[in-house]
C-alpha positions as CSV (number, residue, x, y, z in Angstrom):
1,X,5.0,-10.4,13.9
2,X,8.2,-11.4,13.1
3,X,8.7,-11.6,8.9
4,X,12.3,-13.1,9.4
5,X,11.0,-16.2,11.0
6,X,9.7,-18.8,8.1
7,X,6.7,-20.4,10.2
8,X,5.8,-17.1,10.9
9,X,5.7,-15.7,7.4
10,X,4.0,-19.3,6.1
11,X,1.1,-18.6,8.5
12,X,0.8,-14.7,7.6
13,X,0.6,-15.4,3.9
14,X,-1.7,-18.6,4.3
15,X,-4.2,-15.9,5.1
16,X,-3.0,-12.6,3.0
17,X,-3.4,-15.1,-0.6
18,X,-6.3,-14.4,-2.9
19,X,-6.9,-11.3,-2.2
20,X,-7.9,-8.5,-4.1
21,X,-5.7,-6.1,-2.2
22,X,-2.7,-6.0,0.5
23,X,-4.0,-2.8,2.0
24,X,-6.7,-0.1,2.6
25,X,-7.1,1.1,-0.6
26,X,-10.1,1.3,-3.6
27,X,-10.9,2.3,-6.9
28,X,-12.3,5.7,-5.6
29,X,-9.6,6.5,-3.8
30,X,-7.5,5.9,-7.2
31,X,-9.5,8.1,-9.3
32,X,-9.4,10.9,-6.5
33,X,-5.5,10.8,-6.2
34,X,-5.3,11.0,-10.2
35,X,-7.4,13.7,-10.2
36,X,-5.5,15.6,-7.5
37,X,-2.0,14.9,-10.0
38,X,-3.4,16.7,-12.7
39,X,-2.5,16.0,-16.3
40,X,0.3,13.3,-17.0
41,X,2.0,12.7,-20.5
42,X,-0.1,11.0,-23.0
43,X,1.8,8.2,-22.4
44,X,3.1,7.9,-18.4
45,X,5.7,5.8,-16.8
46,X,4.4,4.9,-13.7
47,X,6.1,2.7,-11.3
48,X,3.7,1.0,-8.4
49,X,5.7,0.0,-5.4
50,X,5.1,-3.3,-3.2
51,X,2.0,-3.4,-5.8
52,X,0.5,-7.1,-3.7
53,X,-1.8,-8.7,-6.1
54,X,-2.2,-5.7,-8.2
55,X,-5.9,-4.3,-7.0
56,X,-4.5,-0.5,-7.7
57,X,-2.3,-1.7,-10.8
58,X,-5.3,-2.7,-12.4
59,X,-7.5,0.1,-11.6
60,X,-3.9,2.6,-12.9
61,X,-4.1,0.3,-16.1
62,X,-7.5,1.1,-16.9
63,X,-7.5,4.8,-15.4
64,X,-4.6,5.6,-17.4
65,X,-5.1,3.8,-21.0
66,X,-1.9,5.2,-22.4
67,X,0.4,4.3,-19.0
68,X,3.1,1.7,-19.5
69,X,3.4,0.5,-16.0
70,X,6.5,-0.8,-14.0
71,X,4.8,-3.4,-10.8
72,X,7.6,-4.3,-8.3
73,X,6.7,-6.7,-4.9
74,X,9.2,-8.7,-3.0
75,X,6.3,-11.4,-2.8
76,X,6.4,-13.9,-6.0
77,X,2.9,-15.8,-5.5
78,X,1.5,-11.5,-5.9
79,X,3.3,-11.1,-8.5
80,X,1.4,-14.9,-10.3
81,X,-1.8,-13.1,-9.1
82,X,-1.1,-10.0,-10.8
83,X,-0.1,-11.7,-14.0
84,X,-2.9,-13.5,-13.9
85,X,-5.8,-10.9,-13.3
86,X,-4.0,-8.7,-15.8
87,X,-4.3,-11.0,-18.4
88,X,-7.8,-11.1,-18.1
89,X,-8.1,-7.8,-17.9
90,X,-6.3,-7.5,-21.3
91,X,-3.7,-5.3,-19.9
92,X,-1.0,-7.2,-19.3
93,X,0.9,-6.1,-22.4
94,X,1.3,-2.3,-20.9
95,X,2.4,-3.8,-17.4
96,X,5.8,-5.0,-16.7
97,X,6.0,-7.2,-13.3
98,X,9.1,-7.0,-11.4
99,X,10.5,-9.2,-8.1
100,X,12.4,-6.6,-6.0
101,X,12.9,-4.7,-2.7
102,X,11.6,-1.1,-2.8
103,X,14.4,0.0,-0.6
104,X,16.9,-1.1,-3.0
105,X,15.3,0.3,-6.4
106,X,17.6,-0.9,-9.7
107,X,16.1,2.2,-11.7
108,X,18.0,5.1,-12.8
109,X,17.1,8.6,-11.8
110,X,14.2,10.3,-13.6
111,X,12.4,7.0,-15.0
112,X,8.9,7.8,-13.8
113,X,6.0,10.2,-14.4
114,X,4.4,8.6,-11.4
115,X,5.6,6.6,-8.4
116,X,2.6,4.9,-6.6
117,X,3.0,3.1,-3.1
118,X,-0.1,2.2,-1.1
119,X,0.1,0.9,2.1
120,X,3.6,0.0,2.3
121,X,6.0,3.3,2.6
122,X,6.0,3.0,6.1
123,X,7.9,-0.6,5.7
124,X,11.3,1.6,4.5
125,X,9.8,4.9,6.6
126,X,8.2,8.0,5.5
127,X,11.2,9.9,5.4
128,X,13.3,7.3,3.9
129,X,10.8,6.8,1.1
130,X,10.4,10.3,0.3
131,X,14.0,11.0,0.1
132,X,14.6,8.1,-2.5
133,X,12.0,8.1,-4.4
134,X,12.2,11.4,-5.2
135,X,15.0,11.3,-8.2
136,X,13.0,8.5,-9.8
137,X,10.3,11.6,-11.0
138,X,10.7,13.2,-14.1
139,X,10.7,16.6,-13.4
140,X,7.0,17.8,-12.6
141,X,6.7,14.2,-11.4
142,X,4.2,12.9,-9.2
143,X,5.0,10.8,-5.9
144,X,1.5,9.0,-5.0
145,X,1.7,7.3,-1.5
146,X,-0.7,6.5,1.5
147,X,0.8,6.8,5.2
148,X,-1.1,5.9,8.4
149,X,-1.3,9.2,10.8
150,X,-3.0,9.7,14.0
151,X,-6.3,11.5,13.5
152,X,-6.7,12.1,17.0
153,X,-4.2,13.4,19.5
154,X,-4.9,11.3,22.4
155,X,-5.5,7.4,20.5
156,X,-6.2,5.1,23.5
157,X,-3.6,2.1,24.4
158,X,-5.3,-0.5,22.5
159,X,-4.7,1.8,19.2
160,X,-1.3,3.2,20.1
161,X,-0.1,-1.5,21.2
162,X,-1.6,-2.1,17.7
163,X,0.2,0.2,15.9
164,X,3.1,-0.2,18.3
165,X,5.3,-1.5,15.1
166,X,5.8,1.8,13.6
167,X,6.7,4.4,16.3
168,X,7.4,6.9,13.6
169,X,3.4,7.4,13.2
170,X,2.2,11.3,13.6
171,X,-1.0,13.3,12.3
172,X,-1.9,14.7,9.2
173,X,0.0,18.0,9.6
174,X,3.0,15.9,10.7
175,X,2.9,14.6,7.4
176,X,2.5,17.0,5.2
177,X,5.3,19.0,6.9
178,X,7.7,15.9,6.0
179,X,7.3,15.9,2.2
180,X,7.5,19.5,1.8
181,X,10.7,19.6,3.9
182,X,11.6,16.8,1.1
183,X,11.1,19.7,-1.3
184,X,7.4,18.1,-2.3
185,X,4.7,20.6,-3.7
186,X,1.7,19.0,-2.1
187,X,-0.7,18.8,-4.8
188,X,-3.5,17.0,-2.5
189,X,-4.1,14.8,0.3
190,X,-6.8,13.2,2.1
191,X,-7.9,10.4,4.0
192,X,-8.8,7.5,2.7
193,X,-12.6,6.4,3.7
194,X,-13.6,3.4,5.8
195,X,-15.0,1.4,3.2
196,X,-11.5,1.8,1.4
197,X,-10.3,-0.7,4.8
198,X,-13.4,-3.6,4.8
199,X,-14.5,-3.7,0.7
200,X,-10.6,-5.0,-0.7
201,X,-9.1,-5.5,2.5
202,X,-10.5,-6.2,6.2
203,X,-13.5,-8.2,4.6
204,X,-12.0,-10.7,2.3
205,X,-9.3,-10.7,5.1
206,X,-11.7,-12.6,7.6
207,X,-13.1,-14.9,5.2
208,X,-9.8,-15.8,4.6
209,X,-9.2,-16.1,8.4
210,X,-12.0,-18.1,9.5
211,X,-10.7,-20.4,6.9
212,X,-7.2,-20.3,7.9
213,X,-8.4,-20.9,11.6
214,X,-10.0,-24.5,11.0
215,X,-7.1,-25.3,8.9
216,X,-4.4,-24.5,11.4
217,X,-5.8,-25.1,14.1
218,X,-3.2,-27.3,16.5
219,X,-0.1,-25.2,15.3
220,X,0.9,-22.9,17.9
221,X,2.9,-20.7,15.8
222,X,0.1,-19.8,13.3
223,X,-2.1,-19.6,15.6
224,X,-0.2,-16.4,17.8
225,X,-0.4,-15.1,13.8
226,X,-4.1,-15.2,13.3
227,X,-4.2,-13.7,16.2
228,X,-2.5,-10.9,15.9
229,X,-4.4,-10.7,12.5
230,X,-7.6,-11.1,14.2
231,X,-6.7,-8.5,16.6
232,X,-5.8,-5.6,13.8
233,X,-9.0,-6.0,12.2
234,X,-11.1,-5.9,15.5
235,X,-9.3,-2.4,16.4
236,X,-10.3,-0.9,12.9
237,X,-13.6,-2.2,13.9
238,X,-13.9,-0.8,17.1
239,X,-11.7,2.4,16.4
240,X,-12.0,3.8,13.1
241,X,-11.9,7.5,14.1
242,X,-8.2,7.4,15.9
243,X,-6.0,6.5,12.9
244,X,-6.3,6.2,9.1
245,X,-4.2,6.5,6.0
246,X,-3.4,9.5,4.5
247,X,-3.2,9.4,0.6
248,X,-0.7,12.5,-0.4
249,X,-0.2,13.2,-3.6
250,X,3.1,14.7,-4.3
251,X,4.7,17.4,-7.3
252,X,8.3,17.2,-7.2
């Protein structure tokens, strides 16, 4: 899909709206990559990258009741979501929400006790990502990311077309092997489970889809869009055991 062309994007975000999450990612999955960081200051600065709607923002708030917490996305309607859900969470005051582009981060160096990005590293590239977020971390920092690997050598074509976007992809040794060239002490990692993809994510996505199908129906452009949505969600569904996201959780 191409992000740069405006009927595109309309029809992409007609269907990612109201939901709980832009990406694999859930509540478990937070608590296990806090417990993997070990102890943070009484009272963290955390910064949560391309943070959608705010599903993980929410869950940091509440994990981490001293945390005064920095939530950037380049997406404003996200950003009125988050606002929203935090104030009824009654955590709105410790979370600042921010409109920006994570490749070009306004902060100055060592800001952060923890920099969280789920599901959207790969947008600026692994490498890129570790290399510049790295200065934002206090020192004994913690970088908190999830990248998609290969979890099987050979992934049939069908996996390897979907995935086509982001040539850069490589397995779970690949990746760990990248942040500690980055000078990363990798204080865990794992995969992150299939309900983490259908729960916040793939499921909401469809009912949002079969929605979005009835309602732009007729428009050819949108309808390439759902498509292509339609078609992601049907290769997690048929092959959940080629590729994943790794969480890694990151010393500097």
């Amino acid at each position: 899909m191409d992000f740069s062309d405006p009927a595109q994007r309309a029809a992409f975000f007609a269907v990612h709206c109201d939901m709980p999450r832009e990406g694999p990612g859930d509540r478990a999955s937070v608590v296990r990559a806090l417990q993997l960081a070990g102890p943070l200051p009484a009272r963290p600065d955390v910064l949560d990258l391309a943070c959608g709607p705010g599903g993980q923002t929410l869950d940091l708030a509440e994990l981490l009741p001293g945390a005064q917490i920095t939530a950037l996305d380049g997406y404003q309607p996200f950003l009125h979501d988050l606002e929203g859900r935090a104030r009824a969470a009654g955590v709105l005051d410790r979370i600042s929400i921010a409109r920006g582009d994570m490749a070009r981060l306004p902060y100055p160096p060592q800001s952060f006790d923890l920099v969280w990005c789920e599901g959207a590293a790969y947008i600026v590239g692994f490498d890129t990502a570790l290399a510049a977020w790295k200065p934002l971390l206090r020192p004994g920092g913690v970088l908190a990311l999830t990248e998609p690997v290969w979890l099987k050598s050979d992934p049939p074509e069908p996996v390897r077309a979907c995935w086509a976007e982001y040539p850069a992809m490589e397995d779970v040794a690949s990746a760990r092997r990248r942040a500690e060239a980055h000078g990363y002490q990798i204080a865990g990692a794992f995969v992150l489970s299939d309900a983490a993809w259908w729960t916040n994510y793939y499921g909401p996505l469809e009912t949002r889809l079969e929605a979005a199908t009835a309602r732009l129906a007729g428009d050819p452009v949108a309808e390439a869009v759902l498509a292509e949505i339609r078609d992601e969600i049907e290769c997690r569904r048929v092959y959940p055991d080629d590729y994943g996201y790794l969480f890694l959780v990151l010393r500097a």
